[in-house]
N, C-alpha and C positions, 0 to 999 in steps of 0.2 A: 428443600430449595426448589425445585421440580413445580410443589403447589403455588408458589409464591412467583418464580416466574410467569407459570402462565397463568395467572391472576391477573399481573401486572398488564399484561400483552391484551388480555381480551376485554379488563374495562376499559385501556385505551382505547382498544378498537370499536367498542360499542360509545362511547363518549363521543367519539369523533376527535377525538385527543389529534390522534395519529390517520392520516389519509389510510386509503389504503393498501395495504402491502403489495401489491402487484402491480403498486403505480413506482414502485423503486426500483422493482425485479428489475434485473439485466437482460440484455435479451440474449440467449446463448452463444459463446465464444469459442471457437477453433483456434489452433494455433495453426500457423499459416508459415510454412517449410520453406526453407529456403536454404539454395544452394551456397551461400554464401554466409562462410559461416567465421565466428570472432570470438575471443578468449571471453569477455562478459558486453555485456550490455548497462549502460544506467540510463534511466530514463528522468524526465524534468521534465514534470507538468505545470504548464505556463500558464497564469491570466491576467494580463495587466500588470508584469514583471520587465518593463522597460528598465526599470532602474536598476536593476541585477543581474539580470539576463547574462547578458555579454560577457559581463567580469567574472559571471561565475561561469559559464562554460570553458572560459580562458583557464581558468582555474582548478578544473577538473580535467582540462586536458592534458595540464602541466603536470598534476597528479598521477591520471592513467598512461602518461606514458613510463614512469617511472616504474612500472612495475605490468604491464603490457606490450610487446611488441605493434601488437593492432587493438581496437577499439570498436566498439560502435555507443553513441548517444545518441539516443533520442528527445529530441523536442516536441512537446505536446502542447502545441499554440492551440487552449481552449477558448475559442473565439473571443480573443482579445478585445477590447476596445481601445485601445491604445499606440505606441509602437513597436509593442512584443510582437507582433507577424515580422513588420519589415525585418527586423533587427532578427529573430530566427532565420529568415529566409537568407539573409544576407550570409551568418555565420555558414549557413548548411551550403550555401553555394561555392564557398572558399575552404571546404575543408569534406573531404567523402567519408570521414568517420563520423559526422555527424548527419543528423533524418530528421526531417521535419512532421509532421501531419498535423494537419491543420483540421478542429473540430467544427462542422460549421453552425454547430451548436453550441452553447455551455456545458458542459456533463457535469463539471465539475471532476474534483483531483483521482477520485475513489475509480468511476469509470474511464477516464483517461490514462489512468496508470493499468487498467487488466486489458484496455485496447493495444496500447504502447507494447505490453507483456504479448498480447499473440502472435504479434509481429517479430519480436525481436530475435536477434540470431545470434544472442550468445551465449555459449557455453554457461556461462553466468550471470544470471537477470536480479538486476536491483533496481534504485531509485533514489530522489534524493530531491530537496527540496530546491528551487532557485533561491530562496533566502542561504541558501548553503549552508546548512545545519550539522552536518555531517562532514567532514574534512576528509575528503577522499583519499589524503596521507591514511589516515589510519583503517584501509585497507591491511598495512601489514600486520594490522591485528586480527583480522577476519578470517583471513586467508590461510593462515596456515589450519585455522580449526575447520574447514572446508575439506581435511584429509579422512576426516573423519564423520562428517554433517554433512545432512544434503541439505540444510536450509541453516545456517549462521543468523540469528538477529541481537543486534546493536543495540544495547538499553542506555538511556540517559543517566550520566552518573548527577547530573543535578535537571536543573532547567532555570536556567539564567534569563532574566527578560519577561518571563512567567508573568502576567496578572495575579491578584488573588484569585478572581474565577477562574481562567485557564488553570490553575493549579489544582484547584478543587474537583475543575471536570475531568483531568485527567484521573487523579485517586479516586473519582468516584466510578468513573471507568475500568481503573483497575481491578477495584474490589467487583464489582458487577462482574466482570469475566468469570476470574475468581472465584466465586462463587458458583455462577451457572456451568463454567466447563473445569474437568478438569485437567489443564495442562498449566501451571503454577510459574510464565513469564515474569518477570521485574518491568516488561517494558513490549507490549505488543502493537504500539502504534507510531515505532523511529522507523528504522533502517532495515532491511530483512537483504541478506543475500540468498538466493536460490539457485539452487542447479537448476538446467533446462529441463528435464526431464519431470523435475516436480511439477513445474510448471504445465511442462504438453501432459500431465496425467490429471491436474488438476482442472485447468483453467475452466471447461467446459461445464465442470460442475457447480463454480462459482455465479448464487444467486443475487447476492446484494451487491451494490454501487457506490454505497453512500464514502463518503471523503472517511466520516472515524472507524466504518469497521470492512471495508472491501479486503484492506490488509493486513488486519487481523484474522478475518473470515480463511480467506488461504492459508496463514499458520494452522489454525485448526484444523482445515481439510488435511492439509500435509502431516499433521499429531494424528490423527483418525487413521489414516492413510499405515502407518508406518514410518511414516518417514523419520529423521537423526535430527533433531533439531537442537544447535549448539547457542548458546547466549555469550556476550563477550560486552564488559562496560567500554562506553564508549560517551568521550567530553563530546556535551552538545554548544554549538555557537548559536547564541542568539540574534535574531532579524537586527539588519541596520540598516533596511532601505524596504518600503513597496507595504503593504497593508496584509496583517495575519487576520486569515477567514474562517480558520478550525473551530473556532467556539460559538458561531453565529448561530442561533436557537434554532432553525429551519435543517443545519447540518446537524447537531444531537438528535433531532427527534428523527431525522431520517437513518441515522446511527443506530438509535432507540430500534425501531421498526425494523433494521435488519440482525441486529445482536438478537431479538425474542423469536424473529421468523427463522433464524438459522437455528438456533435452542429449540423452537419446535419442532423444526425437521431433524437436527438430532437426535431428539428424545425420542420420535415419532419408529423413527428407525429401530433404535436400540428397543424400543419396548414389542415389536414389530420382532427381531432376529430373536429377542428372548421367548415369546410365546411360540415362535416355531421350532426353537430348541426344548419347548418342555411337551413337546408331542410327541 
């Protein structure tokens, strides 16, 4: 599988298929200490999510308090064109569990969600879409498998609302992981809860940005790592307001270009610790 990967990667890269790879790299990330600290963190990367915004933070508040004392959410206003700033700024003025940052660029989802992650200060670091895909009730399903995991992720028992194509990109996504690594998820691009600790040991080493595999990319480092990673099914709700961007050709192929650059740097490693173990 090894030959067939990097086949794939390098006549892309010689075609001009795929830019190139160092135009996606991130640029390195600290996590950033703070005294002030909260049972978890969710973070909600925003763009052009006026229609949902508001009802869904209402609705995650509603949620985390049922089962947190205190909170912290983040909102990750990726330079909106719309009236997702005012509407973040406004909730984060009326409420100190909630943070704003405002990108004054587009990054898109993939680097706005490990920006959001350096910052955050809680004990437990997740995320979640503004179409609200994930019903933050079923936290009490996560949570107890976190006695035992440092990193819990949420797999879709269906996907309702799915296109033909969205569905296809995903299983062909799946099997692609699959194949190239092995750590054998039902589901590595929902919901992922992580202890803080994964996070400040990871983040820094996290190379790609792209929206389909920045959070995939981290389960692997955290698999590689050692880390307990528990899986648990979990109903996904389909968008009922605001435009889905996951499948647009420009986010795959920059998906494409960090699942084969991370596979390289993987294999490059292992084949690299194995020759110095047969000296």
């Amino acid at each position: 599988m090894a030959w067939l990967g990097g086949t794939i990667y390098a006549w892309a890269c010689i075609l001009h298929v795929f830019p190139s790879p160092t135009y996606y790299y991130l640029a390195p990330l600290a996590v950033i200490e703070s005294e002030q600290k909260t049972p978890i963190t969710v973070v909600y990367p925003a763009y052009n999510e006026e229609e949902s915004l508001e009802s869904t933070i209402r609705r995650s508040v509603q949620a985390l308090e049922k089962f947190f004392d205190s909170f912290e959410i983040i909102i990750v206003n990726d330079a909106s064109t719309d009236s997702t700033p005012a509407i973040a700024q406004r909730l984060a003025s009326v409420d100190e569990r909630i943070r704003l940052i405002n990108n004054e660029k587009n990054l898109r989802q993939g680097e706005s969600l490990l920006k959001a992650f350096a910052v955050a200060r809680g004990d437990l670091i997740t995320h979640n879409g503004v179409d609200y895909p994930f019903d933050l009730n079923d936290l009490s399903l996560i949570l107890p498998e976190l006695d035992n995991h440092d990193v819990v992720v949420a797999s879709r028992k269906g996907r309702p609302g799915y296109t033909p194509y969205r569905l296809f990109l995903s299983h062909a996504n799946l099997l692609l992981l699959h194949l190239l690594f092995d750590m054998k998820l039902r589901d590595y691009s929902f919901i992922q809860v992580y202890k803080r600790q994964v996070v400040r040991s990871l983040l820094g080493d996290m190379k790609g940005k792209s929206t389909g595999f920045a959070m995939p990319e981290l389960l692997l480092r955290a698999n590689d790592a050692g880390y307990k990673i528990g899986e648990v099914s979990i109903e996904y709700l389909p968008r009922e307001a605001g435009v889905a961007r996951a499948g647009a050709l420009k986010v795959v192929i920059a998906s494409l270009i960090d699942v084969f650059s991370y596979w390289r740097e993987r294999t490059f490693k292992r084949m690299t610790a194995t020759s110095q173990k047969g000296r």
